[in-house]
C-alpha positions in Angstrom: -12.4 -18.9 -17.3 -11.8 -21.6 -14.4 -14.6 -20.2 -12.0 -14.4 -23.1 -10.0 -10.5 -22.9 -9.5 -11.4 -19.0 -8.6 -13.9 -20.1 -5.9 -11.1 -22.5 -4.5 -8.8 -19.3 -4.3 -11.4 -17.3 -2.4 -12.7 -20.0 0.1 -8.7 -20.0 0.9 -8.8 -15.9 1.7 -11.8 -16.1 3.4 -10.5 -19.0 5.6 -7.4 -17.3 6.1 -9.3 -13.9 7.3 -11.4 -15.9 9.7 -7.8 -16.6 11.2 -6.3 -13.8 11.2 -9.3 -12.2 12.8 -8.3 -14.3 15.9 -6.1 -12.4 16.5 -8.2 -8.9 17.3 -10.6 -11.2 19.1 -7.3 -12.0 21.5 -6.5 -8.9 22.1 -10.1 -8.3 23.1 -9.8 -10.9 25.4 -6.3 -9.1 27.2 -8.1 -5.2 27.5 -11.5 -6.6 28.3 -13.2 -6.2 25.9 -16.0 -8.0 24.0 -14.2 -10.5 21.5 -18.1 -11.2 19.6 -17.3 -8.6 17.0 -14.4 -10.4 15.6 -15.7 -13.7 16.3 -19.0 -13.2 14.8 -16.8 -12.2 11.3 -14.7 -15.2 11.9 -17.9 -16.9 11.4 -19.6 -15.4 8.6 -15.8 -15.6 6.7 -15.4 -19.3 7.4 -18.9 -20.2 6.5 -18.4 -18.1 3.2 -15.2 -19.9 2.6 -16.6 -22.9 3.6 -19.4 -22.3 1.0 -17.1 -21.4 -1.8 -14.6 -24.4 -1.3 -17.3 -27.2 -1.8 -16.7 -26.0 -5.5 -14.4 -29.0 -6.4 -12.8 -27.6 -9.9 -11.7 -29.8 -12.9 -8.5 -28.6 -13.3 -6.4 -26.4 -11.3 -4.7 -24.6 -13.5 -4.6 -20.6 -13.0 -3.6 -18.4 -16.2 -3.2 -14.7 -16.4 -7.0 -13.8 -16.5 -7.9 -15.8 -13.7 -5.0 -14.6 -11.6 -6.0 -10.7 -12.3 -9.9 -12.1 -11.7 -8.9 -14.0 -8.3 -6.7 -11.1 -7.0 -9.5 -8.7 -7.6 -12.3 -10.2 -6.2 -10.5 -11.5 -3.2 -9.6 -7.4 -2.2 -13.0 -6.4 -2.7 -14.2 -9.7 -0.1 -12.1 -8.8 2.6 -12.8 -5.2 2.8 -16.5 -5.7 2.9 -15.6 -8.7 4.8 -13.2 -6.4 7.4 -15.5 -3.9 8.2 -17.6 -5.9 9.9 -16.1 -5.9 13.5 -16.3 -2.0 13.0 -20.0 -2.3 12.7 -20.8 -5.0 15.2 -18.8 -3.6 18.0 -20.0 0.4 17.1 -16.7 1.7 16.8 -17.5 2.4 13.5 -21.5 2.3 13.2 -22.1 3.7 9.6 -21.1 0.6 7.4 -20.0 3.1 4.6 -17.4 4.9 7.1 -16.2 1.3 8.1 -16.1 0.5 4.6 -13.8 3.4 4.0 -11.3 3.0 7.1 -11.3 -1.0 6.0 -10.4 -0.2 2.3 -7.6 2.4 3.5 -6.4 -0.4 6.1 -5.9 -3.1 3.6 -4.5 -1.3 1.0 -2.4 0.7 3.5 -3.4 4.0 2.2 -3.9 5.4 5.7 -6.7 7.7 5.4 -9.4 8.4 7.7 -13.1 9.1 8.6 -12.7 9.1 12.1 -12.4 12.4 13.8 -11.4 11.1 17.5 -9.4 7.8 17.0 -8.5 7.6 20.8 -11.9 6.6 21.1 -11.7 3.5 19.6 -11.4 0.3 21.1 -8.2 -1.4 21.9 -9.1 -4.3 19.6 -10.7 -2.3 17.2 -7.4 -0.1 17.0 -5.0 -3.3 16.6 -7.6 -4.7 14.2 -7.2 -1.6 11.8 -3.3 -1.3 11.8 -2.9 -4.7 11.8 -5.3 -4.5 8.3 -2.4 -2.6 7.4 0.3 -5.3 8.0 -1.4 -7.9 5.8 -2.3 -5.9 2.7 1.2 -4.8 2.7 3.2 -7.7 1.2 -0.4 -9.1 -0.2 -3.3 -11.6 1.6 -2.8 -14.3 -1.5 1.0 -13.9 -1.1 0.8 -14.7 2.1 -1.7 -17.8 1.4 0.9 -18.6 -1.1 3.7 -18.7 1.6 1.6 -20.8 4.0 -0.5 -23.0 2.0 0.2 -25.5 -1.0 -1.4 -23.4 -4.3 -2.8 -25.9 -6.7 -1.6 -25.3 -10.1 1.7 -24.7 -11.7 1.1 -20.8 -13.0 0.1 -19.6 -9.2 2.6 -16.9 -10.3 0.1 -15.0 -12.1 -1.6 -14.4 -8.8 2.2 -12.5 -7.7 2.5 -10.7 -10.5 -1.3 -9.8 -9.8 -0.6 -8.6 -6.4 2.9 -7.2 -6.2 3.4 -4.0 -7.1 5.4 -2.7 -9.7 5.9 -2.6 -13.3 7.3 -6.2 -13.4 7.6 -9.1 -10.9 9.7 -12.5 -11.1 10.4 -14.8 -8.9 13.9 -15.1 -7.0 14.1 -18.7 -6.6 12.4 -21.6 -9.0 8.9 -21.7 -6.8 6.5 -19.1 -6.4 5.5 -20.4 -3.1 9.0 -20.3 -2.0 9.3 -16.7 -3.2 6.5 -15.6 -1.5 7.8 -17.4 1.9 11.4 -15.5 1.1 9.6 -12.3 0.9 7.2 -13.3 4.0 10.2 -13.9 5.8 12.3 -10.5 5.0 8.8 -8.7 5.9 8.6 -10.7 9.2 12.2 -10.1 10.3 11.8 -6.1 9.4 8.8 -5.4 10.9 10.0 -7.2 14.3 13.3 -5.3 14.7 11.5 -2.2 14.0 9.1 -3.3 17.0 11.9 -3.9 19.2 14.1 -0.8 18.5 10.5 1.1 19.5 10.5 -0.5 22.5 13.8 0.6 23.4 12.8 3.8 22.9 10.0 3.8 25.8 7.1 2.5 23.4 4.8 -0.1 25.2 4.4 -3.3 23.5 1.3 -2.1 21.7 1.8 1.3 20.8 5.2 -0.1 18.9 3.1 -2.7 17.0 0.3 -0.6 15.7 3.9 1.4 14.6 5.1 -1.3 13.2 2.0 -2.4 11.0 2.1 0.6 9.9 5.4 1.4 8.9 5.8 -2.3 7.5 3.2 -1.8 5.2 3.2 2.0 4.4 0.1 2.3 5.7 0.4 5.0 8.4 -2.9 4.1 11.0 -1.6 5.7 13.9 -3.6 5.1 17.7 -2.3 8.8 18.3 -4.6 11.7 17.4 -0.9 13.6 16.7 0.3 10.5 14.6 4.5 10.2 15.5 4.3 13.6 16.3 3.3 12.3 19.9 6.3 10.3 20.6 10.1 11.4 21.3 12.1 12.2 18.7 14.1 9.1 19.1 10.8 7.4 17.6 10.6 9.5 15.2 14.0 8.6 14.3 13.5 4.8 13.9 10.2 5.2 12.2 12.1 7.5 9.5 14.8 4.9 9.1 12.2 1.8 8.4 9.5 3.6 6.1 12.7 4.4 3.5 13.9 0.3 4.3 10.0 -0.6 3.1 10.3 1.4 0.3 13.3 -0.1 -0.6 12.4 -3.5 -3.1 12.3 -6.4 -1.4 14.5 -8.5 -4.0 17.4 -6.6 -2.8 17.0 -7.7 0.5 17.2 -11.3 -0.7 20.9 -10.4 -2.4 21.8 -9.2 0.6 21.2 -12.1 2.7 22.5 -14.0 -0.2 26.0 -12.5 0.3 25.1 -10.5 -2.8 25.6 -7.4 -1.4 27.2 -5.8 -4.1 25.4 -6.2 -7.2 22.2 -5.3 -4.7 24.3 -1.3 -3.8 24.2 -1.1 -7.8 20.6 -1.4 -8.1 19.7 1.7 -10.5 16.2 2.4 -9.1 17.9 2.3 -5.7 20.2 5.0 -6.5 17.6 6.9 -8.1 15.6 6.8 -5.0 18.3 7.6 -2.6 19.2 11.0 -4.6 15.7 12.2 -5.1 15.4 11.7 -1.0 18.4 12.9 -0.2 17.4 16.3 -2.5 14.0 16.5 -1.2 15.2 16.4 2.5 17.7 18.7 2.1 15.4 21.5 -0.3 12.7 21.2 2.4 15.3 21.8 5.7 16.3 25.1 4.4 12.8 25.7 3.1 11.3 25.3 6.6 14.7 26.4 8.5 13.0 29.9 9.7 9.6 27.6 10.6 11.5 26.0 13.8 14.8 27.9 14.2 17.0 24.9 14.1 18.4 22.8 11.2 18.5 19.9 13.3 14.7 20.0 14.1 14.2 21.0 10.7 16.0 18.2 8.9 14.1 15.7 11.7 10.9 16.9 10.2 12.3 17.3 6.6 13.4 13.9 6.8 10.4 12.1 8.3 7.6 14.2 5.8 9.9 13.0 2.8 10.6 9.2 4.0 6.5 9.0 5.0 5.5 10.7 1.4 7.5 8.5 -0.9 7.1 5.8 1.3 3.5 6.5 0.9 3.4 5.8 4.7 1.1 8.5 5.7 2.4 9.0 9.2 3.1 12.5 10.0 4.9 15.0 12.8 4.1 18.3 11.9 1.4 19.5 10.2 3.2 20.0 7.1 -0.2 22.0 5.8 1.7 25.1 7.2 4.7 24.5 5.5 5.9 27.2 2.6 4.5 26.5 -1.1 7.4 25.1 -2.2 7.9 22.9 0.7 4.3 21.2 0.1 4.3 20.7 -3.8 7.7 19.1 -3.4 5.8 16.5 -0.8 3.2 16.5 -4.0 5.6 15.5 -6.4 7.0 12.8 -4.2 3.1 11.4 -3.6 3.4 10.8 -8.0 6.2 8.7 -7.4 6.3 6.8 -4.7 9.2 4.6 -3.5 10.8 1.5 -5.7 9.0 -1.6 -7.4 8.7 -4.8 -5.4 8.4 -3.0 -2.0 5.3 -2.5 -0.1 5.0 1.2 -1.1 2.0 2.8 -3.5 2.3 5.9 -6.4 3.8 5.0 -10.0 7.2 3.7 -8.4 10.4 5.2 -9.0 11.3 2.4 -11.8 8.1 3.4 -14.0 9.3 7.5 -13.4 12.7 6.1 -14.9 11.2 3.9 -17.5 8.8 6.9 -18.7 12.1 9.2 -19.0 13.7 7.0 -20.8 11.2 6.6 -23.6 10.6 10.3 -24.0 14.6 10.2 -24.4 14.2 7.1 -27.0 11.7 8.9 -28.5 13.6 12.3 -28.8 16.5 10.4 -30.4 14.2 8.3 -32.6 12.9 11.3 -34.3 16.3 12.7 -35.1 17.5 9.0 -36.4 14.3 7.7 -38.4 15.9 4.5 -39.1 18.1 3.6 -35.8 17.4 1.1 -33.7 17.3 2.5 -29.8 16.6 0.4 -27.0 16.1 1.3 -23.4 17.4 -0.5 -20.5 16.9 -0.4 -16.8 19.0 -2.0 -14.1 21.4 -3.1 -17.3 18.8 -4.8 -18.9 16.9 -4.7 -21.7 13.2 -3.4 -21.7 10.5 -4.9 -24.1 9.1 -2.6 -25.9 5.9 -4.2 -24.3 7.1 -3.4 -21.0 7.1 0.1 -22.1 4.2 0.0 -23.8 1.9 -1.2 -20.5 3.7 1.5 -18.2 2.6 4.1 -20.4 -0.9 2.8 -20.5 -0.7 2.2 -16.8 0.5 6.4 -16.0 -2.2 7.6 -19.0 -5.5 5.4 -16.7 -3.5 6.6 -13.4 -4.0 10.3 -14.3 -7.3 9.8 -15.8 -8.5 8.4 -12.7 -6.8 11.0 -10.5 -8.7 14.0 -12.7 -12.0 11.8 -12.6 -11.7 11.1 -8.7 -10.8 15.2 -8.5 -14.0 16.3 -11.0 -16.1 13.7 -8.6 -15.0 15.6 -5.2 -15.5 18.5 -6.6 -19.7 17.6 -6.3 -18.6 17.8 -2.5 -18.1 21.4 -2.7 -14.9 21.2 -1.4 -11.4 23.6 -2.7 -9.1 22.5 -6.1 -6.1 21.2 -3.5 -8.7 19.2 -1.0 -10.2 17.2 -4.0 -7.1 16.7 -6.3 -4.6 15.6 -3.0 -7.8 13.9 -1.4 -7.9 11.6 -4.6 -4.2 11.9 -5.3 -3.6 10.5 -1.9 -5.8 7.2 -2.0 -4.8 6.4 -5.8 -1.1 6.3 -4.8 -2.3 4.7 -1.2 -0.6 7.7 1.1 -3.3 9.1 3.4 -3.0 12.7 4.0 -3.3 15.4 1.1 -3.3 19.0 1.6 -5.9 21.7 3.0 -9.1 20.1 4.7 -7.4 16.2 3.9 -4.2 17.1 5.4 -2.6 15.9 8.6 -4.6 17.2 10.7 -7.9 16.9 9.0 -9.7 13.8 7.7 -11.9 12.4 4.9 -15.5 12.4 7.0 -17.0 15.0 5.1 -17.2 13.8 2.0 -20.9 12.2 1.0 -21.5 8.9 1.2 -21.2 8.3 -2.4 -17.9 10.1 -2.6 -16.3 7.5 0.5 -17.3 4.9 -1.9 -15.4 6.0 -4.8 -12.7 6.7 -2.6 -12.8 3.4 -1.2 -12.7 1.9 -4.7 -9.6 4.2 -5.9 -7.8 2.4 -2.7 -8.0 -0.5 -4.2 -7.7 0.6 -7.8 -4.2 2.0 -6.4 -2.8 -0.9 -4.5 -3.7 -3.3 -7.4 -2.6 -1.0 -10.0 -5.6 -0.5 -11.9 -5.5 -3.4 -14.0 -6.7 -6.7 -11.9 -9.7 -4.8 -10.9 -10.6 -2.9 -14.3 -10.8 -6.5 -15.8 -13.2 -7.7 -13.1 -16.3 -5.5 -15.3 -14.5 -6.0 -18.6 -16.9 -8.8 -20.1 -14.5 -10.5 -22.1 -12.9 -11.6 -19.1 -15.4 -13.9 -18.1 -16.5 -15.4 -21.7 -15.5 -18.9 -21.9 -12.7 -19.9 -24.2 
C-alpha cells in the first residue's frame, strides 16, 4: 500500500475544497452576509492538505487498491470537511444534521433534515447545491481534469469514482478523459442555466436548479421544490435530468460526429422504453387526480425523469398518488438511469446484464455442455464482469434490508424505513410516507442520520471503494 502516494492524493482534495469553498464565501460577500464560515473551512482544509502533502512518496504509482483506498477516504474528508460552514455560520447547528445534509449534497442524493429551508442563508443555500454539482461527475475527476496526476495507473481512481459496472477511457489519457467529461458536464449544466433564465428564473434560483439537475442531486431553495416555478421550468428541468441520466460517453460520439453508432447504444434504448412506459402507465393512472392529460403527463413525466434520474426534485406530492402509480416510481428508484452518467440505483446496464445471465443460465441448464455467452452493447461480457454485478446487486439488497431493519429501531412504518434507506442507497432523496416529498429525514435518531449518511456514500461509490477501506487486507504491505 503507497500510503504516502494516498496522502499526496488527499492533500490535492483538500486543497481543491479550500477552493471551491471560495466560491460560497463570494456569494456571501454579494447578499451580505458573513463570508467567516467558509473561510474559516478554507483554512482548516488547506492546512490539512497542506499537512498531508509534506508526505513526499517514493514512488508514485497508484494500483487498484490504492485507487479504491484514495477514492474512499477522500469522500468521507469532504463531508466531514463540508459541513463545517453549516455549523460555523448556525444554519445547521447540530454537526450530526450538517453531517447528513453534507453527505446527501456530495453524493447528490438530495435528502434532507431541514424542515424550513427558506431559512437558510443565501450562501449556505448555494453552498449545499453547489455540493451537489461537484460530487456529480466526481471531486478526484475533477482534480484529474485540472491538475497533472502523478503516476501512470490514475485510472484506477476513475474507475473508483465513476459509476457503473465498467468504466474506460475515451481517449489514450485519463486526465484528458476526465477534462472531456468535465467539459460535456460544464457545457450541460450552463445551457440548462440559461434556458431557466429565459423562463423568468433569477440568476440564482436557475443555478441552485442547475446543480441540482446536473448532478441528480435535487437540493431545491424552494420549500415546494419545482413545484414552485411555471410549468415552463418544469419543462426544461424534465428535459435535462433524462440528458444527465443519459451516459456521458455518448455525448463524446456525438460531438465526435458519431452520432449514429451513439442512437444504437443498447442501454440507451432500454432506458428510453422503460421511461417512455412509466410516463405513460402513470398519466392514465393519475388522469382522474387532475382532470387533464396534459397536466397529468407534465407531472407523470417530471416524477419519472426525477426518479430514474435519481434527481429527487419533485412537483406534486406524488405520496397521494394511486398504489400503482407509487411502486412504479419504486421500481424506477432500483434502477436508476444508465452507466457513465451522473445518476445513482443499480443502472439500467447492470438490470440488463442481470437478465441476461438468468437467461444464460436458463439455457445453460437445458444445454449442459454449450457454450453461451452474453453480450451488451454488441460486446462480449467477461464472465468476471458478470460475476462482480451479481455480487454488487446481492451487498446492494443486503444493505437496503439492513439499513430498513436499522430504521425500524426509529419506530417508524415498513414504507418510511424501506424507501428512507432505499432512497439514500440509490442517492434519490424522497421515499414514500413520512420521507416523501413533502416530509424530511429529521426524525430519525442521531445514530440512524449517521448510517444514513454512510449509505450515501456507500451508494454513490458503489459499495466497493469504501467496504475495502475496513477490510484489513487492504492495508497490509505487499
Amino acid at each position: 500500500m503507497n500510503i504516502r502516494m494516498i496522502a499526496q492524493i488527499l492533500g490535492k482534495v483538500l486543497f481543491t475544497i479550500a477552493v471551491l469553498l471560495l466560491l460560497p464565501a463570494i456569494v456571501a460577500l454579494l447578499y451580505r452576509e458573513s463570508p467567516f464560515p467558509f473561510l474559516l473551512t478554507v483554512l482548516i482544509s488547506a492546512a490539512l492538505g497542506g499537512l498531508l502533502s509534506l508526505l513526499k512518496p517514493r514512488n508514485t504509482k497508484i494500483y487498484a487498491r490504492e485507487g479504491f483506498v484514495c477514492v474512499g477516504l477522500s469522500w468521507l474528508c469532504i463531508s466531514l470537511l463540508g459541513a463545517l460552514p453549516f455549523i460555523f455560520s448556525g444554519d445547521i447547528p447540530n454537526y450530526i444534521n450538517a453531517l447528513f445534509e453534507t453527505a446527501s449534497g456530495f453524493t447528490t442524493t438530495g435528502a434532507s433534515i431541514l424542515t424550513n429551508v427558506e431559512a437558510l442563508s443565501m450562501s449556505g443555500l448555494f453552498w449545499r447545491s453547489f455540493t451537489h454539482w461537484i460530487g456529480g461527475m466526481g471531486v478526484l475527476v475533477f482534480i484529474m481534469a485540472v491538475l497533472p496526476m502523478s503516476g501512470s495507473r490514475s485510472m484506477h481512481i476513475m474507475r473508483a469514482e465513476v459509476p457503473g459496472p465498467t468504466v474506460g477511457k475515451l481517449v489514450p489519457s485519463a486526465r484528458k478523459t476526465a477534462g472531456i467529461l468535465y467539459l460535456i458536464y460544464i457545457l450541460l449544466t450552463l445551457v440548462e442555466t440559461v434556458l431557466l433564465l429565459c423562463g423568468g428564473m433569477n440568476l440564482f434560483d436557475a443555478l441552485i436548479h442547475s446543480f441540482g439537475t446536473a448532478g441528480t442531486g435535487g437540493f431545491s431553495n424552494r420549500a415546494a421544490s419545482v413545484g414552485f416555478y411555471s410549468p415552463y421550468v418544469q419543462v426544461v428541468i424534465t428535459v435535462f435530468m433524462f440528458l444527465f441520466g443519459v451516459n456521458f460517453n455518448l455525448y463524446f460520439l456525438i460531438l465526435a460526429g458519431k452520432i449514429r453508432e451513439a442512437l444504437k447504444s443498447e442501454e440507451l434504448h432500454v432506458y428510453l422504453c422503460l421511461a417512455a412506459l412509466g410516463i405513460l402507465a402513470i398519466t392514465v393512472n393519475i388522469l382522474p387526480l387532475y382532470g387533464s392529460f396534459g397536466v397529468s403527463l407534465r407531472h407523470s413525466a417530471f416524477q419519472v425523469g426525477s426518479i430514474m434520474s435519481t434527481t429527487g426534485y419533485a412537483t406534486a406530492d406524488f405520496n397521494q398518488w394511486p398504489e400503482f402509480s407509487k411502486w412504479i416510481l419504486v421500481l424506477f428508484m432500483f434502477t436508476g438511469a444508465c452507466a457513465g452518467s451522473t445518476c445513482g440505483g443499480l443502472k439500467i446496464s447492470r438490470i440488463m446484464l442481470l437478465f441476461k445471465g438468468i437467461r444464460q443460465e436458463l439455457w445453460r441448464q437445458q444445454h449442459p455442455h454449450g457454450v453461451s455467452v452474453v453480450r451488451l452493447e454488441k460486446k462480449p461480457v467477461a464472465e468476471s464482469t458478470l460475476h462482480t454485478t451479481l455480487v454488487f446487486a446481492a451487498c446492494y439488497i443486503g444493505i437496503l434490508l439492513l439499513g430498513t431493519l436499522c430504521l425500524s429501531l426509529d419506530g417508524f412504518d415498513l414504507t418510511t424505513n424501506f424507501t428512507g434507506t432505499l432512497a439514500c442507497i440509490s442517492n434519490i432523496g424522497p421515499g414514500l410516507n413520512a420521507v416523501g416529498p413533502t416530509g424530511n429525514f429529521a426524525m430519525f435518531s442521531g445514530g440512524n442520520k449517521l448510517l444514513l449518511s454512510f449509505i450515501m456514500i456507500l451508494g454513490r461509490l458503489e459499495i466497493f471503494p469504501l467496504l475495502l477501506l475496513f477490510s484489513p487486507s487492504v492495508w497490509r504491505k505487499q
